[in-house]
Every structure is written in C-alpha cells, then in structure tokens.
C-alpha positions as CSV (number, residue, x, y, z in Angstrom):
1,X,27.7,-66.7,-84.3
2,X,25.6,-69.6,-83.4
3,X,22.2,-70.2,-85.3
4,X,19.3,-70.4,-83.9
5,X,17.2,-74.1,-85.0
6,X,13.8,-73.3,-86.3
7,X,10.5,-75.7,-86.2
8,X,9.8,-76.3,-89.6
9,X,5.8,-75.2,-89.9
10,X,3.5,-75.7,-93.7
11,X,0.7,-73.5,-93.1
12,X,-2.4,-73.7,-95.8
13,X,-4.7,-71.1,-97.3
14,X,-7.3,-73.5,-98.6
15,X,-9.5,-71.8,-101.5
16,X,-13.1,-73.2,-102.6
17,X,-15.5,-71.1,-104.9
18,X,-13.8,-67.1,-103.5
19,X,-13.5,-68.3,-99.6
20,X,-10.9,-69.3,-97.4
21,X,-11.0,-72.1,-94.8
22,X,-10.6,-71.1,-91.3
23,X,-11.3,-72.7,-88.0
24,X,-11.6,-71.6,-84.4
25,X,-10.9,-73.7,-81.4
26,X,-14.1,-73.9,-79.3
27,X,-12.0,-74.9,-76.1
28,X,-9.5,-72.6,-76.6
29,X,-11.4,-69.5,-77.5
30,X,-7.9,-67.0,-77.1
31,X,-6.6,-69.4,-80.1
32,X,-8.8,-66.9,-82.4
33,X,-9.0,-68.0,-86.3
34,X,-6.1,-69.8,-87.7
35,X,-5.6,-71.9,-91.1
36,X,-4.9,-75.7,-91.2
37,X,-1.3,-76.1,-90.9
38,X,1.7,-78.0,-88.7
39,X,4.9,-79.5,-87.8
40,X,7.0,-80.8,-90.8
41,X,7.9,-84.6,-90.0
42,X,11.6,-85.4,-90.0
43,X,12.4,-86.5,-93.7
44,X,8.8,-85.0,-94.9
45,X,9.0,-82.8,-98.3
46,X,7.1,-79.3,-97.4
47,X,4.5,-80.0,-99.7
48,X,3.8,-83.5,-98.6
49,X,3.5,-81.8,-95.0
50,X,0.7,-79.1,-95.9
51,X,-1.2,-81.5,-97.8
52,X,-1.6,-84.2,-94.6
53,X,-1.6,-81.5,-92.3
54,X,-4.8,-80.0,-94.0
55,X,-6.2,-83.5,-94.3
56,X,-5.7,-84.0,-90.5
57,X,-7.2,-80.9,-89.5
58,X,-9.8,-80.4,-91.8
59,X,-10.8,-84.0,-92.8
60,X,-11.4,-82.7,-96.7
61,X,-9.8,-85.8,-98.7
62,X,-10.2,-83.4,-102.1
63,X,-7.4,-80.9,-102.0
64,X,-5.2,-79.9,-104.2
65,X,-1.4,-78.0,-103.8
66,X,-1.7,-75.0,-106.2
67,X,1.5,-73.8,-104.9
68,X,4.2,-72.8,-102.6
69,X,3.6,-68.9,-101.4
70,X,6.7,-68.3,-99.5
71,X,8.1,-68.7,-96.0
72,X,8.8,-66.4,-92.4
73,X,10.1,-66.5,-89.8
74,X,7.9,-66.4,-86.7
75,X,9.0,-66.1,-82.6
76,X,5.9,-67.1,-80.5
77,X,4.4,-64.8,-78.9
78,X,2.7,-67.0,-76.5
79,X,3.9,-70.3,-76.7
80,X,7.3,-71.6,-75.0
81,X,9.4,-73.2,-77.6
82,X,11.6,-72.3,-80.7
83,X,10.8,-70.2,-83.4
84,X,9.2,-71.4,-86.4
85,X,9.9,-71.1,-90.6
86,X,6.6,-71.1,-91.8
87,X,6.6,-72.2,-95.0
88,X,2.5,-70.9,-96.7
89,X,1.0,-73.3,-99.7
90,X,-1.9,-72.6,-101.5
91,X,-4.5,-75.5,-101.8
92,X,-7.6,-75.4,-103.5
93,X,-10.9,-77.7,-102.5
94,X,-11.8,-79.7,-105.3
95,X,-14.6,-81.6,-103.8
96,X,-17.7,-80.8,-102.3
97,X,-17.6,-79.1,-98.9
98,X,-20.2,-77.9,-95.6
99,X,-20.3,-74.4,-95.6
100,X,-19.3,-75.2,-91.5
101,X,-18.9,-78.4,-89.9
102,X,-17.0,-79.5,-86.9
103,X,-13.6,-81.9,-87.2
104,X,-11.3,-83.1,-84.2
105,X,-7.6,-83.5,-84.7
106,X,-6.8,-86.9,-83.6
107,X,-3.0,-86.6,-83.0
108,X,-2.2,-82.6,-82.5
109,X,1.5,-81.5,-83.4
110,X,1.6,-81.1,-79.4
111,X,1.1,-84.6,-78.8
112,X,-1.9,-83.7,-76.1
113,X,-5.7,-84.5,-76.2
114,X,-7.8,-84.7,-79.6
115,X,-8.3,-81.2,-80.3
116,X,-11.6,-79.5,-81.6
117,X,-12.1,-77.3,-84.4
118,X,-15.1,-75.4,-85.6
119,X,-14.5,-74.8,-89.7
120,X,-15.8,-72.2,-91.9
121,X,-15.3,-70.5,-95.3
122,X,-15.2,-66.6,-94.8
123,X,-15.0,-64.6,-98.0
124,X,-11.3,-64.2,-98.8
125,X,-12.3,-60.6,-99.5
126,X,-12.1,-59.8,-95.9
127,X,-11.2,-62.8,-93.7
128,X,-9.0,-61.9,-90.8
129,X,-6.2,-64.3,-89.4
130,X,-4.8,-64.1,-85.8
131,X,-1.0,-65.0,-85.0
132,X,0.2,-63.8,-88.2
133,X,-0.9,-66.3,-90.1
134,X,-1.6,-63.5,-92.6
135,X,1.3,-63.1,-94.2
136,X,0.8,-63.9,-97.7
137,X,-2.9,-63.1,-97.7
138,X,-2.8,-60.4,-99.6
139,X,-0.3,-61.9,-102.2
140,X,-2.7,-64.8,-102.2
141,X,-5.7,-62.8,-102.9
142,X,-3.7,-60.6,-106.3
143,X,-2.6,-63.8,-107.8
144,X,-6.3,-65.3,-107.5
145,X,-7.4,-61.6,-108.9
146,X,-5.4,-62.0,-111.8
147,X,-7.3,-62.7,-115.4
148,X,-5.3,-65.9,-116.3
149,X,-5.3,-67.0,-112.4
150,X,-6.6,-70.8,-111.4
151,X,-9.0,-72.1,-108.5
C-alpha cells in the first residue's frame, strides 16, 4: 500500500492576558477566522516553523513557544493539493500588543500577492475557528485552566 505525502503545516494558538489571536482576511472574506500558521521549510524543525510563521503573519517579535499540542491530519476541503499534518504549538505574547491592528504577509506559503490580515484577540472562552483549526482548542483551554498552568 502506497502512502500518501503530507504538507507538513505548524499552526499557533497565540495566548496574551486569557485571548487568543485570530485574524480574518479582508479580501478573502469565505477564509473566515484562522490562527497564524504555515508551510514547514524543507530542513526546518517544527518549532522553528511556528515561531517564524507567527512572526510573518502577525508581525509580534515577543513570542514565546510554550509547547507542542499535538498533530492531525487534515484533507482540504476547498483547496486543490495534498493533505496536510498539522502539527498545533502553543505561544504565548510576551510583549505588548494592539487589541486589533492590520498586518500583510509579505511572502504567503502560496507564493502569490502580499496577503492582508485583520488581527484580533477574542476571549479564548469562546472564540470560534473555521477549517478545523480547532482541534486542540479545548485541550489548550484545560491546560491553561489548570492551578499550576503558565501564560
């Protein structure tokens, strides 16, 4: 039985002060509200991968890998193209941050035109993700509930 090749994805939940960062794509309204995250470079360690792609897409310079949440498997649903592991880290924002602010990705994982993105912090409590980028929200949100639990 042949394997099937999956695109290597990091994915980040960034945390700051009980919110998560989210952002919306104002051209491409159907792309509903995602988390930073991208294509793993040839050669790239995981972590190393989350922490630029959150850098590229956010433009926050303060983060911080808390830790590695898990991976999935995920078949686009829209998209053509291989499926991707999505491999989810935790980062927290150590610095100071706008409670919304505009950044454009200069060099998208698609290699087309400077995309723009419209960031916010939505209460973790009940943010909502499209393209099951979900996955280990929930786990994110009991480790962060628990007594002895960091930023």
């Amino acid at each position: 039985m042949r394997r099937r090749k999956l695109v290597a994805k990091a994915l980040t939940y960034i945390t700051h002060e009980g919110s998560l960062l989210v952002f919306r794509q104002p051209d491409f309204p159907g792309a509903g509200v995602q988390v930073p995250g991208g294509s793993v470079e040839a050669g790239e360690a995981l972590e190393a991968a989350a922490l630029r792609e959150a850098r590229e897409e956010t433009g926050l310079t303060e983060l911080v890998v808390q830790s590695y949440l898990g991976s999935v498997e995920y078949e686009l649903k829209v998209d053509v193209g291989p499926p991707h592991l999505r491999h989810f880290f935790h980062l927290v924002n150590v610095g100071p941050a706008p409670a919304r602010w505009q950044h454009t990705e200069l060099s998208p994982s698609t290699g087309g035109p400077p995309v723009r993105l419209e960031l916010s912090w939505e209460p973790l409590s009940t943010v909502r993700l499209d393209w099951e980028q979900d996955h280990y929200l929930e786990d994110l949100k009991q480790r962060l509930a628990r007594p002895s639990a960091k930023p």
